[in-house]
C-alpha positions in Angstrom: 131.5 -43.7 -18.2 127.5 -43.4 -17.6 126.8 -43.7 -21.3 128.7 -47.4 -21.5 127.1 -48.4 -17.9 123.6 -47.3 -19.0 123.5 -48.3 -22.3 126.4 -50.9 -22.7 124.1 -54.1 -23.8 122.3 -52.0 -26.3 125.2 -50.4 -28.2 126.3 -53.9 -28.1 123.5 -55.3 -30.1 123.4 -52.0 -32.3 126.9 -52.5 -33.3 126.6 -56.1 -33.9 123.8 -55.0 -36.1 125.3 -52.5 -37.9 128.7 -54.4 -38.1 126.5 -57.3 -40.1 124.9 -54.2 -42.4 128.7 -53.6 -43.3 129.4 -56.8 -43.9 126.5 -57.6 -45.7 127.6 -54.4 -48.2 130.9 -56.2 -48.6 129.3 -59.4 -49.4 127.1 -57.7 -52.1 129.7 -55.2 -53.4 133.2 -56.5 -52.6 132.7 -60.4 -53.1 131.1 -59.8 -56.5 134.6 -58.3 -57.5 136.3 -61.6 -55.9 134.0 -63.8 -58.5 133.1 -61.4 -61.4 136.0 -62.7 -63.2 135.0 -66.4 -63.0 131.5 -65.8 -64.2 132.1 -63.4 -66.8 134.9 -65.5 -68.5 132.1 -68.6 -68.0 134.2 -70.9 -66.1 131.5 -70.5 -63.0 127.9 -70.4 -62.9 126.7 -67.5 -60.5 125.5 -70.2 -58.3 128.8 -72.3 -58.6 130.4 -69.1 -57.7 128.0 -68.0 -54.2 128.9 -71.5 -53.0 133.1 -71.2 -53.7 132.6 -68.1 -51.9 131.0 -68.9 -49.0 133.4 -72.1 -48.0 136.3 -70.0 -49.2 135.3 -66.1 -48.2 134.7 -67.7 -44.4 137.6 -70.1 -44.5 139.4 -66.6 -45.3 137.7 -64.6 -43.0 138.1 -66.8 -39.9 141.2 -68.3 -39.7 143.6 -64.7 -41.9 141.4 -62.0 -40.8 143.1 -61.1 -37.8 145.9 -58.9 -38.9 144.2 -55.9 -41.0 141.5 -56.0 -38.7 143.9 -54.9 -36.0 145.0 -51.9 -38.2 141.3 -50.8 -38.9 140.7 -50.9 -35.1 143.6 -49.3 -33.9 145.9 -48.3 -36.5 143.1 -44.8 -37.8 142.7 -43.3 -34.4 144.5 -42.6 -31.6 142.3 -44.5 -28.8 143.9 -42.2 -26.2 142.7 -38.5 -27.6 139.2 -40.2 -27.9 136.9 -40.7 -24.8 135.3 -44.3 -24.5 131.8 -42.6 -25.3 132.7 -41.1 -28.3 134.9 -44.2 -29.6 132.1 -46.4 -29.4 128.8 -43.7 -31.3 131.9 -42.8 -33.6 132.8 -46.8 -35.0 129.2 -47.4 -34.9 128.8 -44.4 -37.5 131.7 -45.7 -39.3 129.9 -48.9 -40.2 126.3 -47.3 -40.5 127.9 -44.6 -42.5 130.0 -47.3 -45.1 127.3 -49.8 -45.3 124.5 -47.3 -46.4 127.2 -46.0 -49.2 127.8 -49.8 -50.1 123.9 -50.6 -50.3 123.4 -47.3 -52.6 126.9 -47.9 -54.9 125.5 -52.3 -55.0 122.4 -51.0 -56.1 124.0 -49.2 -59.5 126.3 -52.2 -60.3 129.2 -50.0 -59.0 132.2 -52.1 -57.5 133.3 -49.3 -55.2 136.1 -49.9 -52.4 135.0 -51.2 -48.9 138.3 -50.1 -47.4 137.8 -46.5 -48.6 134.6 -46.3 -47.6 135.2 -48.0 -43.7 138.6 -45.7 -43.6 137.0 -42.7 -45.0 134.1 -43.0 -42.9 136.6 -43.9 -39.1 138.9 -41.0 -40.3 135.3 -38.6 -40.8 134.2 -39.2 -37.5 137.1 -38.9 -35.5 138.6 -35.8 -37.3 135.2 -33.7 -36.9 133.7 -35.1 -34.7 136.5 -35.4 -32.1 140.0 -33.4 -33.4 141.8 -33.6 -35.8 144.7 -34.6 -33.7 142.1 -37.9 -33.1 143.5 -39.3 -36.5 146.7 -40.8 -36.9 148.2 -38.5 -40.0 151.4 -40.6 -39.7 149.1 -44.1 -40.3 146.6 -43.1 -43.2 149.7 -42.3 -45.3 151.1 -45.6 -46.3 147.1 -47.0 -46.3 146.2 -44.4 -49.1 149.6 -45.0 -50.7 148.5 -48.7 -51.0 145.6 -47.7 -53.1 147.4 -46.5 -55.6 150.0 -49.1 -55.5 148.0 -52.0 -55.9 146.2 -51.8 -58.4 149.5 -50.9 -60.5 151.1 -53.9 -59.1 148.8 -56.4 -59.6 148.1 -54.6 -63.1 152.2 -55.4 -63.9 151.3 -59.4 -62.5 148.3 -60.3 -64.0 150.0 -58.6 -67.5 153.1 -60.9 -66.8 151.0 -63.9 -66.2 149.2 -63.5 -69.4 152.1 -62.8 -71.4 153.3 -66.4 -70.0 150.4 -67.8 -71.2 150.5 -66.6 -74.3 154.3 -67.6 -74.5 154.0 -70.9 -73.0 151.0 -72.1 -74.4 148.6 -70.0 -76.8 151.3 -69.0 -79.0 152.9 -72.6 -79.9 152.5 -75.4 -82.4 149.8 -77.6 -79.7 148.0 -75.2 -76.9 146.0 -78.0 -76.0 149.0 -80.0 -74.8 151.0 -77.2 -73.4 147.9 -76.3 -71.6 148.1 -79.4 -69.6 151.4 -79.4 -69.3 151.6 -75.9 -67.7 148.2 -75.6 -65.8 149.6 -77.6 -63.3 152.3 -75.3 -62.4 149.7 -72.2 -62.0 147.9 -74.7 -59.7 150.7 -75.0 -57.4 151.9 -71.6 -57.2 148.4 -71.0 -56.6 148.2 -73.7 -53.6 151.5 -72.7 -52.0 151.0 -68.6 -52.3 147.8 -68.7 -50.7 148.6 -71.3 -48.0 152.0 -69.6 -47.2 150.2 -66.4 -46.1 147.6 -68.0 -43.9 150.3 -70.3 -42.6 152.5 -67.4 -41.9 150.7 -64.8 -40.6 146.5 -65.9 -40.6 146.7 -68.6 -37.9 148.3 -66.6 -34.5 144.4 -66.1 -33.2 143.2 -69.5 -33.5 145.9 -70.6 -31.1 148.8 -72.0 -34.0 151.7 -70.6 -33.7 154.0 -72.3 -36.8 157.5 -72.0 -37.3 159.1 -70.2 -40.9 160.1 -73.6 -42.0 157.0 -75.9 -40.7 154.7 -73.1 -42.5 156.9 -73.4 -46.0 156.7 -77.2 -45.8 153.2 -77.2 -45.4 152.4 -74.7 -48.5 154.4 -76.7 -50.3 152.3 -80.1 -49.4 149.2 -77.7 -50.2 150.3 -76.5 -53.5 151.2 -80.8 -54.5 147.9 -81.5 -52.9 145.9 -78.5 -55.5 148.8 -79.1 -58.1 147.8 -83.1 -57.9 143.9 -82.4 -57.9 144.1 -80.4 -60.4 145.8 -83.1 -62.6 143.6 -85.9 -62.0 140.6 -83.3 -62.9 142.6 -82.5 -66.4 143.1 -85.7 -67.5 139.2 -86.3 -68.0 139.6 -83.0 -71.1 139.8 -84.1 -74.3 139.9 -81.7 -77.6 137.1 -80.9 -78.9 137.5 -80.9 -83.0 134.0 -79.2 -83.1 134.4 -76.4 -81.1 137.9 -76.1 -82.3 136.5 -75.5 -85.4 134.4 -72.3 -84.2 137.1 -70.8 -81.6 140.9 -71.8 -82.3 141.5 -71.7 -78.8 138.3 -73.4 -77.1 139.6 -76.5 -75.8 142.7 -74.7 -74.6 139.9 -72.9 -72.2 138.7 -75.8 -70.9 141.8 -76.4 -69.4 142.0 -73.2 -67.9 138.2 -73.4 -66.8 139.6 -76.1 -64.4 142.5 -73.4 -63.2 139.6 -71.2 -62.6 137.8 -73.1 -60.0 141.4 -73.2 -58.0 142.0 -69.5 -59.0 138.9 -68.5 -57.9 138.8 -70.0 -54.4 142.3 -68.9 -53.5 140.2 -65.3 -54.5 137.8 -65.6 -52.6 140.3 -66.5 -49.7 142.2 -63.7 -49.8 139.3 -61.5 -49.9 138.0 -62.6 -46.8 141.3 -62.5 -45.3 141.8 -58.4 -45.7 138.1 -57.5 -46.2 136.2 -58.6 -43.3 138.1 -56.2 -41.7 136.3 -53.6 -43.3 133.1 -54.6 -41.1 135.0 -56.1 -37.9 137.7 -54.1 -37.4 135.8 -51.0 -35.9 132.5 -53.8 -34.1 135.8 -55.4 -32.4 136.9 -52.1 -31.0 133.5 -51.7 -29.4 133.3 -54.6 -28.3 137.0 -53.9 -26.7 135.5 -50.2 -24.9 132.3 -51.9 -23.8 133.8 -55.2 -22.2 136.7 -53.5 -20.7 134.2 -51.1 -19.0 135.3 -47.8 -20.8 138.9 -48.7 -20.0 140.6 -47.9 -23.6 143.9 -49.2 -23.0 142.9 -52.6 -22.1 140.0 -52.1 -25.3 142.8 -51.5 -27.3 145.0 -53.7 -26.3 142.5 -57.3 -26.6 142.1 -59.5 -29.2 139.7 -59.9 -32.1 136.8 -62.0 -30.6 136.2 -65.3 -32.9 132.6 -64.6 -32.8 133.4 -61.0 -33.8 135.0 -62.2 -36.8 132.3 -65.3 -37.3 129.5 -62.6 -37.6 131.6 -60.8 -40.2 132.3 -63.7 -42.0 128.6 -64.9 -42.3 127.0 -61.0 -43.0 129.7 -61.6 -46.2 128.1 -64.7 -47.4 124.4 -63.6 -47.0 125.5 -60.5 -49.3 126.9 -62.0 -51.5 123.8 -64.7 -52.1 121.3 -62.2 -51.9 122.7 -59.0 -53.7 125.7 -59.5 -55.5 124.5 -60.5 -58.9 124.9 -56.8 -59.9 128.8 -56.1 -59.5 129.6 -59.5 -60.5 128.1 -58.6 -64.1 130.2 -55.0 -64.2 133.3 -56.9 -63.1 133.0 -60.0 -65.7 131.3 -58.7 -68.5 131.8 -54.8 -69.0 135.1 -54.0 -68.2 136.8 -56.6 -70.7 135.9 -59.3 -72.5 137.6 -61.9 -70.5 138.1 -66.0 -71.4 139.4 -68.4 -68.3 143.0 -68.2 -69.3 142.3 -64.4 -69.0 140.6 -64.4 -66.0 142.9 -66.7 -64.3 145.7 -64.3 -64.8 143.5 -61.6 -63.5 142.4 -63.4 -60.0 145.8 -65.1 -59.2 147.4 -61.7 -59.4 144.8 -60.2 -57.0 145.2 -62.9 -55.1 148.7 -62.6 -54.8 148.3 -58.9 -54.3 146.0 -59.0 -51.5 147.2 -61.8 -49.4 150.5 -60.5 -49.3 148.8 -57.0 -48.2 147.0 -58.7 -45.5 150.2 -60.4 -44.2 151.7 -57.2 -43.2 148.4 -56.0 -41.9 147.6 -53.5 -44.7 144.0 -52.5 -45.4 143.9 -52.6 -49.9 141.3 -52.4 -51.9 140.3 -55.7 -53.1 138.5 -53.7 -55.8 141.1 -51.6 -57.1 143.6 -54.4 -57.1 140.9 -56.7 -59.6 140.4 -53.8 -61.9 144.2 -52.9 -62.1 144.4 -56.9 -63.0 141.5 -56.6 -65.4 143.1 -53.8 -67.1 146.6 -55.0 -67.4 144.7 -57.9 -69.0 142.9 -55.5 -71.2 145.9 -53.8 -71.8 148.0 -56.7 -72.8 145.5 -57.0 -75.9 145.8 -53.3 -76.7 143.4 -50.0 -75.7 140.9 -50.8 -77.7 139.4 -54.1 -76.0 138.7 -52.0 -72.6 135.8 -50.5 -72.6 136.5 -47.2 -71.6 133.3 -45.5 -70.3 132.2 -48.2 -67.8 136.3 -47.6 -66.5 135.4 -44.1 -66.2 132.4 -44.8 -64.4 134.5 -47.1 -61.6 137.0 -44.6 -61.8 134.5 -41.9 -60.6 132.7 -43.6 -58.0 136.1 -44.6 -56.4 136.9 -41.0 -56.5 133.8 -40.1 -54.3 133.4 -43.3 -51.7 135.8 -41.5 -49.3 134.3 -38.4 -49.0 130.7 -39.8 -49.0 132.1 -41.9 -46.6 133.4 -39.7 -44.5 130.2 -36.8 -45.0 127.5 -39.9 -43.8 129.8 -41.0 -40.9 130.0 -37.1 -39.7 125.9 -36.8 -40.0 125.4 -40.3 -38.1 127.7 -39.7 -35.6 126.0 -36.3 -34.6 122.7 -38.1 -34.4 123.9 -41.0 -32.3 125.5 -38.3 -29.5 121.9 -36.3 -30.1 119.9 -39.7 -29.2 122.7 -41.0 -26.6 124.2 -38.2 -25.2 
């Protein structure tokens, strides 16, 4: 225990620092995924997009991060094979180890995953530096199988959604009227799915405790409230003959450029909601070990700090604003060419995707789920409009993130004993 009562305020203020590193690489990397799609298909500026993600990523953050968190702090390792010492130098690796991977992936426009890198880099630690009886086997197996499943299934919703948008509305006599008839009915499901998840499951740690019916009720008063919004901002698009005249479709996109805004912050939402767990979830086990003394059970067994997840939440906004230019151009512009009634599709089915993985406290990748959209979108319109060497590219540096991951978080976490113990 001499390492925690010697040294307890420092590795406090080293974690906190490194757990805003992390979260400054999900910011940069992660929440560029979360708005590439609105920029690239022009229905946000890359300013209008930082400042949807800041109120939104936060909101998302704060009040639905709770529940993955948990599985990142608790769910990897077994606290009980793993002395307090070592738990807190190993989850301070983890985040050094994932945030100095995210910094060098941001820097090459790559949109890697967060939760491989945090998971890869909590599982390398424990397993070599500890035993490999530290890791729960039983545990990683459904998160890895999520990672593949994802990304398929939101792939399979975002090609449904477009293929009702091309039924409903791009492929009839008037688009622009169907368009506002329709739009509005994307902006409520959008409302309710969102709010039903945060409702449900998001609001336990801020003290509200809602019942199954009072929390349906209330998504359904959200998704009137965005449905009626949306409406009133609708009615001000008019066709424009000109443009028509250039793009068949143009004024059709204006519509969905308004669906955007809505899609977009329920994105940015749900990101926050599963993804600041990525840089939390291992700072709020050390901040468990060092206020319980050393005493793991009662580490284990506390509740995520709000400050713990308001430091997260704000490292994810500074990112974003000061790095995350670079991903945001991959995601919107390389992949696909996308338009908003495109990119809608795309977001609300990693939206959908995520939230519901973050209700049932799973750790996804918010950046395999967008590029499984993307390319269901892609794929909707046939092979030919992906563009198939910057997939390979994101294919490959997803393929490596784990073990780099893991290698950096075993070299840190060797140094940190060297320097503390």
């Amino acid at each position: 225990m001499s390492l925690i009562a010697d040294y307890g305020t420092l590795l406090l203020l080293l974690a906190c620092l490194f757990g805003f590193f992390m979260a400054w690489g999900v910011g940069a990397n992660d929440v560029a995924n979360a708005m590439g799609t609105s920029v690239g298909s022009k229905a946000l500026t890359i300013k209008q997009a930082i400042m949807i993600a800041m109120v939104f990523e936060f909101a998302g953050a704060y009040l639905a991060g709770g529940e993955v968190t948990e599985t990142i702090k608790n769910g990897i390792v077994d606290a009980e094979a793993i002395s307090p010492d070592l738990m807190v130098l190993g989850m301070m690796s983890a985040l050094l180890a994932a945030g100095t991977w995210l910094l060098i992936a941001t820097s090459r426009g790559w949109p890697v995953s967060t939760t491989h890198s945090i998971v890869g880099a909590v599982i390398g630690f424990a397993a070599v530096g500890v035993s490999m009886e530290a890791v729960q086997w039983s545990a990683v197996g459904p998160i890895v199988a999520s990672w593949v499943v994802t990304p398929v299934l939101s792939g399979l919703v975002a090609f449904g959604l477009f293929m009702s948008v091309q039924k409903l509305i791009i492929n009839t006599d008037d688009p622009f009227l169907n368009a506002k008839r329709f739009v509005p009915l994307y902006m409520f499901a959008t409302g309710f799915m969102v709010a039903l998840m945060t409702l449900t499951k998001g609001l336990k740690h801020i003290g509200l405790d809602l019942s199954t019916n009072q929390s349906l009720l209330l998504a359904v008063g959200v998704g009137v409230l965005v449905m009626v919004l949306g409406i009133s901002l609708l009615s001000r698009i008019k066709v424009d003959v000109e443009a028509d005249k250039e793009f068949h479709y143009a004024s059709v996109e204006k519509v969905f450029a308004v669906l955007m805004v809505f899609t977009a912050c329920a994105m940015a939402f749900a990101h926050g909601a599963n993804d600041v767990a990525n840089a939390v979830g291992p700072l709020a086990a050390i901040v468990g070990v060092i206020q319980s003394g050393g005493d793991m059970a009662i580490g284990a067994k506390s509740a995520v700090p709000g400050w713990v997840l308001l430091l997260g939440a704000i490292g994810i906004v500074v990112g974003l604003a000061t790095y995350g230019y670079k991903v945001i151009a991959t995601i919107g512009k390389e992949i696909t060419e996308l338009t908003p009634s495109r990119g809608f599709a795309a977001e609300l089915a990693t939206a959908s995707t995520v939230v519901s993985a973050s209700a049932i406290g799973l750790p996804v990748s918010t950046t395999h789920t967008l590029v499984g959209a993307v390319l269901g979108i892609g794929l909707a319109r046939g092979i030919g409009a992906l563009n198939l060497g910057v997939i390979g590219k994101i294919f490959m540096s997803w393929l490596i993130t784990l073990p780099v991951g893991a290698g950096l978080s075993i070299v840190f976490f060797f140094i940190l004993r060297g320097i503390f113990l």
